[in-house]
C-alpha positions, 0 to 999 in steps of 0.5 A, a space after each residue: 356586834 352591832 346594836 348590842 354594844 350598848 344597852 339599857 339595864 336598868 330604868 329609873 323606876 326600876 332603881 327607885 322600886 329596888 331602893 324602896 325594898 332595900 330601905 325596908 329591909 334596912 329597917 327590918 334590921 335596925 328593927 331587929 336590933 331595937 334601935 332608929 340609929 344607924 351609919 351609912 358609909 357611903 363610897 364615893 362617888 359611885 354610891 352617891 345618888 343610891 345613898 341619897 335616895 336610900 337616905 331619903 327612904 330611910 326617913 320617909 318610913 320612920 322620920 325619927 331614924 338618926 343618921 349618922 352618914 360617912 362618905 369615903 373615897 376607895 381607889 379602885 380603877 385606873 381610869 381605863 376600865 380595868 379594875 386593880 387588884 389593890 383596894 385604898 382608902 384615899 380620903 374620908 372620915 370614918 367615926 368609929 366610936 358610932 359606929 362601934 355602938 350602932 349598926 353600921 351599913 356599907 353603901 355601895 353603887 356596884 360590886 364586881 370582884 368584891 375587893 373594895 367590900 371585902 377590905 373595907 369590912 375587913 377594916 372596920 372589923 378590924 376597929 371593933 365594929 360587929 353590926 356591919 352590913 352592906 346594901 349594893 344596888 347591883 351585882 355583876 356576877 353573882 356569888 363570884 362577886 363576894 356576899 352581899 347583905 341587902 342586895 338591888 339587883 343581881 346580873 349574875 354575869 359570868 367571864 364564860 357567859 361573856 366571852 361566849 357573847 363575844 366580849 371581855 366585860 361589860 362596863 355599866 354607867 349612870 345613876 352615880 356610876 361613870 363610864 370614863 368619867 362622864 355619864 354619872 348623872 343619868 336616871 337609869 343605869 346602862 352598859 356598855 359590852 368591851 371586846 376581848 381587843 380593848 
């Protein structure tokens, strides 16, 4: 369909806005719980600029806040667009005994079936950790994606809403997430729809 195989879904200021109300609302937690200590565990290599900036807004508001941040790697794709029902924690350190004493955040760039959430929370409980919650820039299809504590943006797709437009998904990009590889480095972020023959 032509002009609307790509588009642009959100803009640069729009993403900075949304990362400004997630930093606030992560206070208001950390508030809530009587402390300035907390774990980010950052998934990798999508959350990356949404860490960073989620990070520096962190700081900005309370400059005594103690960040403890932990980056890991879940395997998650093929490399084709498709994603596998299997999640795995291919590398990274995770400190526990942190996090088991301060809360601890789940950052991530984007949630579309909720596996890679829900098994890394899964985990982590698993270890002992009670003040676990997560902050997602965006939400493809709403509630079907799985729960989400501090949430940027919510599409709020369905695989109905999607076919009835003629296409099988839509694959967004930029702002840390790739489309095959490339495209990370974009400001904004934007999509682009695949037909049912691809």
């Amino acid at each position: 369909m032509p002009g609307q195989l790509r588009e642009v879904f959100f803009t640069e200021s729009q993403i900075q806005s949304a990362v400004e109300r997630l930093a606030a609302q992560t206070m208001a937690w950390l508030k809530a719980k009587q402390t300035s200590t907390i774990n980010l565990v950052s998934i990798l290599e999508g959350a990356k600029p949404f860490t960073r900036d989620l990070t520096a807004c962190l700081q900005k508001t309370d400059p005594k806040i103690q960040i403890k941040l932990h980056e890991i790697r879940i395997k998650g794709t093929d490399g084709h667009q498709n994603l596998l029902a299997d999640r795995e924690v291919q590398d990274g350190y995770l400190d526990l005994d942190s996090m088991r004493q301060h809360p601890t955040l789940i950052v991530d760039d984007l949630v579309d079936s909720g596996l890679t959430l829900k098994k890394l929370k899964e985990q982590l409980s698993s270890h002992g950790v009670t003040e676990l919650r997560t902050s997602v820039l965006i939400r493809k299809f709403g509630f079907a994606s799985g729960p989400v504590d501090f949430l940027g943006f919510d599409l709020n797709w369905s695989q109905k809403s999607l076919a009835e437009k003629g296409f099988r998904d839509c694959w967004l990009y930029g702002y840390g997430m790739d489309l095959d590889g490339k495209q990370r480095g974009l400001p904004q972020v934007e999509g682009i729809y695949i037909s049912p023959n691809h």
